[in-house]
C-alpha positions in Angstrom: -16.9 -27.7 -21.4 -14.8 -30.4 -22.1 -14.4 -32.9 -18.9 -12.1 -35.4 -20.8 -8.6 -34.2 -20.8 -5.8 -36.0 -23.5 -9.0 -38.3 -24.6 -7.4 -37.5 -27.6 -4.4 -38.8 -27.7 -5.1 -41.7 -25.5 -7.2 -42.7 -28.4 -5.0 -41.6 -31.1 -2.0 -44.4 -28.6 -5.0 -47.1 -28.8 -5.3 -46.3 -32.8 -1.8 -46.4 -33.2 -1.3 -49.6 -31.4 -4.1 -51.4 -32.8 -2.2 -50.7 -36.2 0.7 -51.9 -35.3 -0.7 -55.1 -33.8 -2.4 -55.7 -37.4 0.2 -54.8 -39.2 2.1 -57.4 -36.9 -0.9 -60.1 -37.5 -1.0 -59.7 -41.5 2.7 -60.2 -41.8 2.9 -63.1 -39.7 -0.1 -64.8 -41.4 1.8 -64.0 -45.1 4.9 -65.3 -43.9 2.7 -68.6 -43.4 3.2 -69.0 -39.4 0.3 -70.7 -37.3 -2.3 -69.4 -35.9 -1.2 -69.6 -31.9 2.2 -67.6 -32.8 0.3 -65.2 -35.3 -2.0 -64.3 -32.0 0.9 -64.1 -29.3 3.7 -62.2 -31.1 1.2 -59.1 -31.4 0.4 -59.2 -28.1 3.9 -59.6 -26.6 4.6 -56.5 -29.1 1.6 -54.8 -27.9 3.1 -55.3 -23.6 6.3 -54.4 -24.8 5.3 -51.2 -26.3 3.0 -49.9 -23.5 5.6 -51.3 -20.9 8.1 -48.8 -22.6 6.0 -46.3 -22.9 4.7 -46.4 -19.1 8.0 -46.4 -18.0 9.2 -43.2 -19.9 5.9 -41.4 -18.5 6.5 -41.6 -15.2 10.0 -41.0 -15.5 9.2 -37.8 -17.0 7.4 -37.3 -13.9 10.3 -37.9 -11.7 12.1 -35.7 -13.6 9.8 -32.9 -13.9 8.5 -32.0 -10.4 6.8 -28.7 -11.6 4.4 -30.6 -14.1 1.1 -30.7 -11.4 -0.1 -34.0 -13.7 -2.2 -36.9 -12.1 0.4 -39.4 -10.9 -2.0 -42.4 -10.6 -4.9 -40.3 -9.9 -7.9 -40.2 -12.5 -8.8 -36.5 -11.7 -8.1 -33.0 -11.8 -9.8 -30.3 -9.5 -9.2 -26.9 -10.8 -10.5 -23.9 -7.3 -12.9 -21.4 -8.0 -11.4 -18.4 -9.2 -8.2 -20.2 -10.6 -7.1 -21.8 -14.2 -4.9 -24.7 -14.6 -2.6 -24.3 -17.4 -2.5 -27.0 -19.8 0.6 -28.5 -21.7 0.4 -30.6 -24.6 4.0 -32.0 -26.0 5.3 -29.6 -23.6 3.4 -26.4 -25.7 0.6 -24.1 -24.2 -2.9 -26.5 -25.0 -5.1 -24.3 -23.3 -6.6 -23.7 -19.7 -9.2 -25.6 -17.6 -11.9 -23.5 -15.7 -13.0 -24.0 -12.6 -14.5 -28.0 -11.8 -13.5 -31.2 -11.8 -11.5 -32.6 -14.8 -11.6 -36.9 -15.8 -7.5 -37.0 -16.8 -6.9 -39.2 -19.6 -3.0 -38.9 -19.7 -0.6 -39.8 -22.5 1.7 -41.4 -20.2 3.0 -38.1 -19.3 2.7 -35.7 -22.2 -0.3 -33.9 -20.5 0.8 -32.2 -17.9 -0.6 -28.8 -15.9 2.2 -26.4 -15.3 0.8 -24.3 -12.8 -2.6 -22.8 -11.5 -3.5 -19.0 -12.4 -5.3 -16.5 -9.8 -7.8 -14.7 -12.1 -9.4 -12.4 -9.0 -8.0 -9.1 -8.6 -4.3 -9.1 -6.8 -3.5 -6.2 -4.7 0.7 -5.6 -4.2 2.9 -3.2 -3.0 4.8 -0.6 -5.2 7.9 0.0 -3.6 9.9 -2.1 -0.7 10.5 -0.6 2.8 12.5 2.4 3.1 12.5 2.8 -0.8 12.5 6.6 -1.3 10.7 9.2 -4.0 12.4 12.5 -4.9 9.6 15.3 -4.9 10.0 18.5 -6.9 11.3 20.7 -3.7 14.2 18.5 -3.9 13.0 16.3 -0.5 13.0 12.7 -0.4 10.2 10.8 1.4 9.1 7.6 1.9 5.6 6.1 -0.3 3.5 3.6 -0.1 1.7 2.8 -3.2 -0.5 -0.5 -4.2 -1.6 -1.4 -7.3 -4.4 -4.1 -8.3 -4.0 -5.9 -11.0 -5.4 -9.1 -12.7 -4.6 -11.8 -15.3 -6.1 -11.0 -18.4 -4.3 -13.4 -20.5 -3.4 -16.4 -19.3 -0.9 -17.8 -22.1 1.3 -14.8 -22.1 1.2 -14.2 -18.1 2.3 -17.8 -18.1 5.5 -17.7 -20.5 6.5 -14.7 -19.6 9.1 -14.7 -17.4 9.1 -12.6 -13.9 6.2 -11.1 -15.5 4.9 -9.6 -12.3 8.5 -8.2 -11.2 8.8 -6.7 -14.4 5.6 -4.9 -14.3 5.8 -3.9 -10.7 9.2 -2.2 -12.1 7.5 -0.4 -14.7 4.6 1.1 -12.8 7.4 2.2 -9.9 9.4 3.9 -13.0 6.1 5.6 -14.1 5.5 6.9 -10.3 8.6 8.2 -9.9 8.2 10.4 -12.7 4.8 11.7 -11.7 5.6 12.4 -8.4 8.7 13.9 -9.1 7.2 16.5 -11.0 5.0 17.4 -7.5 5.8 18.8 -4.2 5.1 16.5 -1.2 2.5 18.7 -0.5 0.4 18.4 -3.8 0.8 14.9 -3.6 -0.6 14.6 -0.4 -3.7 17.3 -1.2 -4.1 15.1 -4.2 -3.3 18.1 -6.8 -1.9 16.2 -9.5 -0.9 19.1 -11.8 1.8 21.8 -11.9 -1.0 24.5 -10.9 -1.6 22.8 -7.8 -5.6 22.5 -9.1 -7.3 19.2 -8.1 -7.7 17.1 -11.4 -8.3 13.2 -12.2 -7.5 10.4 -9.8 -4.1 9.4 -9.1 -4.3 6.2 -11.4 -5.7 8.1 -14.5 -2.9 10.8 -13.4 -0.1 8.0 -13.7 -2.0 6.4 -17.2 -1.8 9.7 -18.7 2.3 9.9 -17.7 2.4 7.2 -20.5 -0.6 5.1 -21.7 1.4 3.0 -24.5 3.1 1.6 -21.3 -0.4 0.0 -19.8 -1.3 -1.4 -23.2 2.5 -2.6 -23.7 1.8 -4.3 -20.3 -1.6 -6.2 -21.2 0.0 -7.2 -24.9 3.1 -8.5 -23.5 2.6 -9.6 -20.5 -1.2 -10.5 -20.0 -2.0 -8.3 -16.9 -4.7 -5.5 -16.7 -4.5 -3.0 -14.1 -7.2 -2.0 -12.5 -6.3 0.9 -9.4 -3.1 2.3 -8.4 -3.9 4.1 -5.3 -1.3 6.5 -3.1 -1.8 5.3 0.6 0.6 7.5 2.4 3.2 9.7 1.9 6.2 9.0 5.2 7.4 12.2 6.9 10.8 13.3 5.2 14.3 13.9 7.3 13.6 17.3 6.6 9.6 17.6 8.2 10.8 15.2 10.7 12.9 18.2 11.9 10.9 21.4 11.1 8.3 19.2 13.5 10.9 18.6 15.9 11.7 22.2 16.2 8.2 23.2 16.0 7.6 20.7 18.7 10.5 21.9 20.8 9.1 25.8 20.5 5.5 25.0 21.4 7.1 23.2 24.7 9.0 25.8 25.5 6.4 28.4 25.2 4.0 26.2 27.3 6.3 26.1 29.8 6.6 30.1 29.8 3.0 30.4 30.1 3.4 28.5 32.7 5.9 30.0 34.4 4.4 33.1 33.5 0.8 32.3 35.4 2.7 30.5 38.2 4.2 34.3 39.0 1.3 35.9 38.7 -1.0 34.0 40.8 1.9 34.3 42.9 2.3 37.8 43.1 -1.2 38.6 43.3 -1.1 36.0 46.6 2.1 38.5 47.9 -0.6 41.6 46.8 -3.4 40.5 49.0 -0.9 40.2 51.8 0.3 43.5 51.8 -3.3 44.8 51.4 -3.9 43.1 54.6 -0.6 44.6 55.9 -2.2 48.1 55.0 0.3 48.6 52.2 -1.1 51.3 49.7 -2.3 50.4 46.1 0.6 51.8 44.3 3.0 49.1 46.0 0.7 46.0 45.5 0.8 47.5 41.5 4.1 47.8 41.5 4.6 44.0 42.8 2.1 42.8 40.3 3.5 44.5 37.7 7.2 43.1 38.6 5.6 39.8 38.1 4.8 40.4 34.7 1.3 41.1 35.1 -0.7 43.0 32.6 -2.6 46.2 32.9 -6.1 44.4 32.4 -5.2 42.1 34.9 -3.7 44.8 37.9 -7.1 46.4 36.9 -9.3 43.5 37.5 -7.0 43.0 40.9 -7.7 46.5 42.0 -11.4 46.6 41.5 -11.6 43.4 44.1 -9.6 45.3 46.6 -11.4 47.7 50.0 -9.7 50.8 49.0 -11.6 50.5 45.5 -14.7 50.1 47.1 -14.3 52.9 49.0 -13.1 55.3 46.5 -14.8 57.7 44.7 -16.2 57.1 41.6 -14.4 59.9 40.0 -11.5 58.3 41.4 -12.2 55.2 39.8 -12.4 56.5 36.8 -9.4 58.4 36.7 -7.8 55.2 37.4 -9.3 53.3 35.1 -8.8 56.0 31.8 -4.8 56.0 32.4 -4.9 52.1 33.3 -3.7 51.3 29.2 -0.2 51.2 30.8 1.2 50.7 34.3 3.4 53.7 34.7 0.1 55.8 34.0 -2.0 53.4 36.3 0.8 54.5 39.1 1.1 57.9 38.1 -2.9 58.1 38.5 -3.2 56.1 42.4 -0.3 58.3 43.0 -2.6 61.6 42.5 -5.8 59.6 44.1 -3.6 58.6 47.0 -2.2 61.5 47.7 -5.5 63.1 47.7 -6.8 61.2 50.6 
């Protein structure tokens, strides 16, 4: 690559000066003057000429702080994985790659506008709080990113608030994609109005409108690589069917709760009255005011003396009407009566 920048025109300057200071000798030497004055007219021409144009190229660099040029330096250093733009006459020349760069300036009308990132970029879709319509009619939160690099330099450059603009078009292209889904398709990745699985969520947004991807590599230089839906936020109305779901699961935990706290209670108060020689059918009819189940008075009574010292028979009369508690009572009513 070529390590000399504007050694063109610096020698196109020195050819044009040399011609002026010849034309300068030869019409001094025809109008017959000596030979000291034919030498030092030329050369005062020459200072006065370069003086001039010295002083117009770094007043153009006063006046024109964006122009990255040398300013008494004899160098250029261009980072990896960057371009420096390159004005000629103030048009697009070109761009330098990567390395050093020997500057030979035209007293200012070489200049580098700005360095270009070529690597791959990742932004943001949409700003904070910025909210998608879904098909069901809820608004939620996204957050999308997009990569994208510069594929052409010259029209990335000269076009203005190319990356806003492009960052405006993908956003109009996901709004209409995702408006077509419910939240919950968008989340499962079903990118269709079956609710199947089908391509990627970039391909999915491409196919919304590919003349829109090509319009922004032709007109705007940039090639986009991924566009990748990283979460969906909780809408107003989830936030509240969780709420209330929330609220309901507390509340039952809390009757559970409540619910065991009585039991073991009552099957405490049980025992005591067993040891007060009360009969079965009143430490049933304590556990069962406690809420207790039939499985569980069963399980009580088999721990109990007077079940251990019933008959078998007994037992089992017990235990084939113990589906229910009134026939679990009914049946230690018989059995106690018996004894």
């Amino acid at each position: 690559m070529e390590k000399f920048i504007g050694k063109r025109q610096w020698t196109a300057f020195f050819l044009s000066l040399a011609g002026v200071l010849l034309l300068s000798v030869l019409i001094l030497a025809l109008v017959g003057m000596n030979f000291f004055w034919t030498m030092i007219v030329p050369t005062i021409i020459a200072l006065v000429i370069s003086t001039l144009a010295l002083l117009k190229g770094y007043r153009f660099f006063a006046n024109n702080p964006r122009a990255l040029n040398i300013k008494g330096q004899s160098y250029v250093s261009v980072p990896h994985n960057h371009v420096a733009v390159v004005l000629e006459n103030g048009r697009y020349h070109g761009f330098l790659e990567p390395g050093y760069y020997f500057v030979f300036p035209f007293f200012g009308f070489i200049t580098f506008s700005e360095t270009v990132f070529l690597g791959t970029i990742e932004e943001e879709v949409f700003d904070e709080g910025n909210k998608i319509e879904f098909k069901e009619g809820v608004s939620a939160s996204v957050k999308v990113v997009y990569n994208f690099k510069v594929a052409n330099v010259e029209k990335y450059v000269f076009q203005e608030s190319a990356d806003e603009t492009v960052r405006n078009i993908i956003a109009s292209l996901i709004r209409t994609a995702l408006g077509d889904l419910t939240i919950r398709q968008a989340r499962e990745g079903k990118y269709n109005a079956s609710g199947a699985f089908t391509e990627d969520f970039f391909t999915h947004i491409k196919n919304e409108d590919p003349e829109k991807f090509d319009q922004i590599l032709s007109a705007y230089g940039l090639e986009i690589i991924a566009i990748n839906l990283v979460d969906i936020e909780l809408s107003d109305e989830e936030i509240i069917l969780n709420r209330k779901k929330h609220e309901a699961k507390v509340a039952k935990d809390i009757a559970v709760d409540k619910a065991e706290e009585m039991e073991i209670l009552a099957i405490a108060e049980a025992k005591v009255l067993e040891l007060r020689g009360g009969g079965l059918q009143k430490q049933v009819q304590l556990l069962a005011a406690a809420g207790c189940s039939p499985d569980t008075i069963l399980a009580y009574l088999a721990e109990t003396k007077k079940w251990e010292s019933m008959k078998d028979t007994d037992k089992t009369f017990i235990i084939d009407n113990g589906k229910s508690v009134a026939g679990m009572l009914a049946a230690l009513k018989g059995v106690e009566g018996n004894v």
